[in-house]
C-alpha positions as a printed Julia matrix, in Angstrom:
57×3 Matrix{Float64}:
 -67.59  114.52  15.2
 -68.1   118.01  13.17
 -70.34  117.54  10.29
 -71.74  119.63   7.61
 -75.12  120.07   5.97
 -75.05  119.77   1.91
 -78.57  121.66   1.61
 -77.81  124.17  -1.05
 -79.19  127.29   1.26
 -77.57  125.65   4.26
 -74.18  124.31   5.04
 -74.22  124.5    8.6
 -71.41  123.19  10.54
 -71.91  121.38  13.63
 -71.17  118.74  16.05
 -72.51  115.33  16.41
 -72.59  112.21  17.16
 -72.0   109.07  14.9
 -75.94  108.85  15.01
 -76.13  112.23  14.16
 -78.84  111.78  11.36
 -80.05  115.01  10.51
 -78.83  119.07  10.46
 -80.0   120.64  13.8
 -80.44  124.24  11.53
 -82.62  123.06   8.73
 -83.74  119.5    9.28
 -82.62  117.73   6.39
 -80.93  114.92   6.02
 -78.34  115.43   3.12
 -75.2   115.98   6.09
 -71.56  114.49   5.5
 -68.46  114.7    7.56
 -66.49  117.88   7.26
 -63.72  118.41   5.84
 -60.33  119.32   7.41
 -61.21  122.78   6.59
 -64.81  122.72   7.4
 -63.52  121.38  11.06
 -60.98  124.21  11.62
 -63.74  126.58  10.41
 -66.11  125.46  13.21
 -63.68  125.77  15.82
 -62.87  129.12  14.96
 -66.46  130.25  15.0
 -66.63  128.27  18.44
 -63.64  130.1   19.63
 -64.7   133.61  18.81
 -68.15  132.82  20.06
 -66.53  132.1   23.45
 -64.08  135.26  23.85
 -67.17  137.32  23.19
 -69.47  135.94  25.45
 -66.61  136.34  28.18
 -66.21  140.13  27.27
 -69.86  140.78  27.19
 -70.98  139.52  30.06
C-alpha cells in the first residue's frame, strides 16, 4: 500500500504495510492513503530512480 504523510513540511510518499503507523521521513503520525495520483507519482519517482541507478553503475 502507497501512503502519504499530511505533515505540512512533509508529504512523503511511500510504501507500507496496513500497519504502517507512522512516515519513515519525518516520524509523525498524521499519514493517509494516497491518492490515485499520489500512487502514480511514487511509481514514477521509483521508476526513474531505477533507470538511473542502472546507467550509473
Amino acid at each position: 500500500m502507497i501512503f502519504c504523510c499530511q505533515t505540512k513540511c512533509c508529504h512523503f510518499l511511500f510504501q507500507g504495510s496496513d500497519r504502517t503507523t507512522t512516515c519513515p521521513d519525518c516520524g509523525k503520525k498524521n499519514i493517509r492513503p494516497a491518492t490515485r495520483e499520489e500512487r502514480i507519482a511514487y511509481f514514477h519517482q521509483r521508476t526513474e530512480a531505477l533507470v538511473r541507478a542502472r546507467h550509473s553503475g
